[in-house]
Every structure is written in C-alpha cells, then in structure tokens.
C-alpha positions as MATLAB code, in Angstrom:
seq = 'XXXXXXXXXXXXXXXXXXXXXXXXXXXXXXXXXXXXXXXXXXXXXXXXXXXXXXXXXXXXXXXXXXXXXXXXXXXXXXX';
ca = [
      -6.440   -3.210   -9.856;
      -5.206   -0.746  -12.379;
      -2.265    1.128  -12.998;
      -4.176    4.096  -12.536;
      -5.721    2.974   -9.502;
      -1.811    2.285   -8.060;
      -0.683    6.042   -9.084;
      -4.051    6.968   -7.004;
      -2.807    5.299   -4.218;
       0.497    5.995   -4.195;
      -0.337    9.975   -4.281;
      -2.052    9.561   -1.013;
       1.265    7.484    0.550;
       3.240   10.343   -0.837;
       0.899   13.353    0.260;
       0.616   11.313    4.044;
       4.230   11.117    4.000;
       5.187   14.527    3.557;
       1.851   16.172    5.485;
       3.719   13.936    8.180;
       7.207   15.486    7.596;
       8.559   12.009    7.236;
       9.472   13.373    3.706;
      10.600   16.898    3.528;
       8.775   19.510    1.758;
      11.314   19.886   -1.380;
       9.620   15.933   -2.150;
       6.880   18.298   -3.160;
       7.992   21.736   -4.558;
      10.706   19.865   -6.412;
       9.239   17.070   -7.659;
      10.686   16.370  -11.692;
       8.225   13.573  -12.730;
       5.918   10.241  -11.481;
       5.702    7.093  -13.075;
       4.081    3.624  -12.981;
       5.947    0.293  -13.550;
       4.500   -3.050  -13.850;
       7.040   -5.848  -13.332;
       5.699   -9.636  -12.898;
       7.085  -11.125   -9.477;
       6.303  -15.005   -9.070;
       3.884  -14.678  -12.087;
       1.492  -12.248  -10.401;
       1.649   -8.323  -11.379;
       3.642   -5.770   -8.709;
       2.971   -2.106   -9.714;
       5.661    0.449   -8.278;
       5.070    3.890   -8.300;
       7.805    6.341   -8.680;
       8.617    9.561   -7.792;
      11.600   11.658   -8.696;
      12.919   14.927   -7.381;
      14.614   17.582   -9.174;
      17.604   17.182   -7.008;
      19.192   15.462   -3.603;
      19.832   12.275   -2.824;
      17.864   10.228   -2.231;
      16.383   11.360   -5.886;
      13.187    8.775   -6.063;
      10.869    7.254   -3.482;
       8.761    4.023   -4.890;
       5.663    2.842   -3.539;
       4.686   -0.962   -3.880;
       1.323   -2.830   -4.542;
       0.158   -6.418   -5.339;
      -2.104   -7.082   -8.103;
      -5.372   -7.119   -5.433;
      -4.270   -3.115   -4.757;
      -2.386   -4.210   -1.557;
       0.116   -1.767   -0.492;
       3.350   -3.704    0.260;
       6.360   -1.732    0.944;
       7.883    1.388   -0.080;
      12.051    2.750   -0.142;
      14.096    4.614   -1.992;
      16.137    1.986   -4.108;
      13.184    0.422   -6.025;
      13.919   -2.737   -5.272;
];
C-alpha cells in the first residue's frame, strides 16, 4: 500500500461523504489543499489523509488506513 494508493482512497471517502450530504458542499467548492501523512503506530505504517477547507470550523477532515490499505477511522481532529 502506497501513499498514493491512500490519497486514492481517501478521495472516494471524501467524494461518498459529501455525494451523501454527510459533508456539506463548501467541503468541496472550498477546499484549500490535501495531504498525505505517514506516522508509524506500534511499528507498522498508518497513512492519514487530509483535507483542509478554505474556511469554517471544523477546517480539516482526515481519513485513516493501515499499512494493508485498510480503512480505519476518519474525524476531524487527526488524531
């Protein structure tokens, strides 16, 4: 599992969640930038994918996935 391969991934959580309304549409027509971290939990590899909004608060929503490409959680705290 890339880091590429988590950004895929976490485009389709974000697209599903705002198709859904479950984020509202200014998640998309204000959207300032993405971006992949790699942090190592228990010596194995999380990725977090992060996206940030112009504006508002909540200003990010992360996305979570194992080193096998398992999706494991998402919020808005990045923790």
């Amino acid at each position: 599992f890339t880091a590429l391969q988590a950004l895929q991934k976490g485009t389709q959580l974000y697209d599903r969640l705002i198709a859904s309304g479950k984020l509202p549409e200014d998640w998309e027509t204000g959207l300032k930038r993405v971006s992949i971290d790699v942090r190592i939990l228990d010596k194995k590899r999380e990725y977090v994918v992060q996206f940030e909004k112009l504006d508002g608060d909540p200003s990010s929503v992360y996305f979570f996935f194992d080193q096998e490409g398992e999706y494991t959680g998402s919020n808005f705290s990045g923790k």
